[in-house]
C-alpha positions in Angstrom: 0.0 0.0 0.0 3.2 2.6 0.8 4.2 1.8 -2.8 1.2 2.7 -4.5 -0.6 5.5 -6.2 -0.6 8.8 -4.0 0.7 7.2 -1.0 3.9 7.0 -3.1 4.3 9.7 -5.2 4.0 11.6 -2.0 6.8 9.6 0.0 8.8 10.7 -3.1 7.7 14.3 -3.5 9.1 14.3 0.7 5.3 14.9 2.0 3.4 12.0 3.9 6.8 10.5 5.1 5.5 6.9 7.0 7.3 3.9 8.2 5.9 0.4 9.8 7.5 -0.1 13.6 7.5 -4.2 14.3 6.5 -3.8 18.3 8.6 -7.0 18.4 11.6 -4.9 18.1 10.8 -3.8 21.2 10.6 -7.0 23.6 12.9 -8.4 25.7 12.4 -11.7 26.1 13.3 -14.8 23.9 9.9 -15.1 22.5 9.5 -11.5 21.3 6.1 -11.5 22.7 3.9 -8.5 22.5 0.6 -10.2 24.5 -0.1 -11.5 27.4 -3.6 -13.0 29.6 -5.8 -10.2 30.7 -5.8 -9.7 34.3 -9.5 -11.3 35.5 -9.4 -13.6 32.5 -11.8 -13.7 29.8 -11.0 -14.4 25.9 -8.3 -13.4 23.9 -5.0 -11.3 24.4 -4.0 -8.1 25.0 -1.0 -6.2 24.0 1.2 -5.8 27.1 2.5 -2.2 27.8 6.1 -2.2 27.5 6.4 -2.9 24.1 4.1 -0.4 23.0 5.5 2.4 25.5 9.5 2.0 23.9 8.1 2.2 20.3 6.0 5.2 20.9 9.0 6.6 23.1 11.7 5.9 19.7 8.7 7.4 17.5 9.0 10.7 19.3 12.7 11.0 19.6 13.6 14.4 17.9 12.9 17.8 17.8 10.5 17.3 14.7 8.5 14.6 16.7 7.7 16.4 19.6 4.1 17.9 18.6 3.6 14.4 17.3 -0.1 12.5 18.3 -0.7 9.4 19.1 -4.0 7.3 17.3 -5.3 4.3 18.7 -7.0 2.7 16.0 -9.9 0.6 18.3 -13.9 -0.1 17.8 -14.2 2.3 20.9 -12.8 5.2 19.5 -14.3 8.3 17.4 -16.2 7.3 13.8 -13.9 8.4 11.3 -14.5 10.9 9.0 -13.8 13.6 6.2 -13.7 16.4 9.1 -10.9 14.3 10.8 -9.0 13.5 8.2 -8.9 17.0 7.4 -7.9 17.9 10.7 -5.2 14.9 11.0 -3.8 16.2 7.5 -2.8 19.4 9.3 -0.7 17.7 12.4 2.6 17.0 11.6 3.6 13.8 13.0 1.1 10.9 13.8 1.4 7.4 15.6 -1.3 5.4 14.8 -1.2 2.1 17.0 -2.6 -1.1 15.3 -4.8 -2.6 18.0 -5.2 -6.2 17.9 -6.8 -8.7 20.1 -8.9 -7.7 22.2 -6.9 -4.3 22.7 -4.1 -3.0 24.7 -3.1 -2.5 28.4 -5.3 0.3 29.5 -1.7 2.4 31.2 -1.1 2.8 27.3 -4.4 4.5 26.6 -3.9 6.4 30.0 -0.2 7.8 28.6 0.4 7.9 25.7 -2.7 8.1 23.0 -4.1 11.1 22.3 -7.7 9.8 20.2 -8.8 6.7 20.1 -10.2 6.7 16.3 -12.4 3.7 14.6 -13.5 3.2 10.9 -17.0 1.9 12.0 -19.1 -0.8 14.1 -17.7 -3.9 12.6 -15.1 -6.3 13.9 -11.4 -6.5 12.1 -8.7 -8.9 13.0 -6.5 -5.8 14.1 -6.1 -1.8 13.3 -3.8 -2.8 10.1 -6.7 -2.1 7.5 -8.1 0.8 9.6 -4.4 2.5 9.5 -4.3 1.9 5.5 -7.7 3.9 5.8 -6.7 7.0 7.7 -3.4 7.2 6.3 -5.0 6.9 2.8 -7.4 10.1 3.5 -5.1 12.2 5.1 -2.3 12.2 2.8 -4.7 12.9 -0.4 -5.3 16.3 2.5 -1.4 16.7 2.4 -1.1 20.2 0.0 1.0 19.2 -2.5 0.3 15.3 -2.6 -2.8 15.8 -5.8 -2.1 16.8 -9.1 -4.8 19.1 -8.7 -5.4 21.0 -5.3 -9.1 21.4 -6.4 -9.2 17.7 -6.4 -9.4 17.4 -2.6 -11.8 20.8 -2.0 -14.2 19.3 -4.7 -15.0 15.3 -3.4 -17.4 13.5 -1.9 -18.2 14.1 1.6 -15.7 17.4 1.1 -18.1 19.6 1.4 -21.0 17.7 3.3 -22.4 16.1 0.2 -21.4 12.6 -2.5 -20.2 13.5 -5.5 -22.4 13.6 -8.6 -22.2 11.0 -11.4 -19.1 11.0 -13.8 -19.1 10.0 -16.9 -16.2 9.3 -19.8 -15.7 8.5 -23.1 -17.0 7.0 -25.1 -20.5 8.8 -25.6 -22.1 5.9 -25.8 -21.5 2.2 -24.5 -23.9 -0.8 -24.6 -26.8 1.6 -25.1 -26.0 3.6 -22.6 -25.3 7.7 -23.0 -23.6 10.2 -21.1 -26.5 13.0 -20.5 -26.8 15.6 -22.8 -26.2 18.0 -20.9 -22.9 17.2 -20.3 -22.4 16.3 -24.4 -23.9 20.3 -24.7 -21.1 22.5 -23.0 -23.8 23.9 -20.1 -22.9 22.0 -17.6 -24.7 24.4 -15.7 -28.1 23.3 -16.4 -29.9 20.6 -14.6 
């Protein structure tokens, strides 16, 4: 996904800069776990806190990192949307933690995230796809990163509304025309 389409040509224009951090790098024991039992039992696992605190720590080291924010991706966080990704567009360095499991130690959320964000009420295997989401609609924000600045102003859900129907050549396919309106040159008639 980093090595397609806008994603890319904006990590090589030097806007929308990203990297993947493996939280195994950060473990200490021979097993490189990141999980553990939750306290009180119950199903599943849930990412211990060490691991998560040293990669967010080595995310933020710099000058450049320091007005960074951190994103939990999880089902209980805020419904994402165009108005956020508008607003994450404008901040210049952003964490955004995969959750998996059945989440992570609560002294993570407690310390170190900033929003809790979620792509909708359905269940995922982990924040992976919801991170390809976000990052997706907030570098198309990035000025600079379209071939056309209109071409983020004038979207769906841009300006509260879907876009209208597009059409292309040819002018007719399988019986099927473009409106002639659009065929006229006034495109400002209904």
């Amino acid at each position: 996904m980093l090595e397609c389409g806008i994603i890319r040509r904006a990590r090589q224009s030097g806007f929308g800069g990203n990297r993947i951090i493996n939280l195994r790098d950060f473990t200490k024991d021979r097993h490189r776990s990141v999980d553990d039992r939750p306290y009180g039992g119950g199903e599943g696992m849930v990412f211990t806190p060490a691991p998560l605190f040293e990669a967010v720590e080595h995310c933020r080291s710099g000058e450049e990192t320091a007005k960074s924010q951190v994103v939990l991706l999880t089902p209980q966080g805020k419904t994402w949307s165009q108005d956020l990704a508008a607003e994450f567009a404008t901040i210049p360095h952003l964490l955004l933690i995969c959750g998996r499991y059945e989440g992570v130690d609560q002294r993570v959320i407690d310390s170190l995230v900033d929003r809790e964000v979620s792509i909708g009420d359905f269940v995922l295997t982990g924040g992976e796809i919801p991170a390809m989401a976000v990052l997706d609609s907030v570098v198309r924000l990035i000025p600079g990163t379209l071939g056309c600045s209109d071409s983020a102003v004038n979207e769906s859900f841009s300006t509260g509304l879907l876009d209208y129907p597009q059409y292309t050549r040819p002018a007719e396919y399988r019986g099927q025309a473009v409106p002639d309106v659009l065929l006229s040159g006034d495109h400002a008639k209904d």
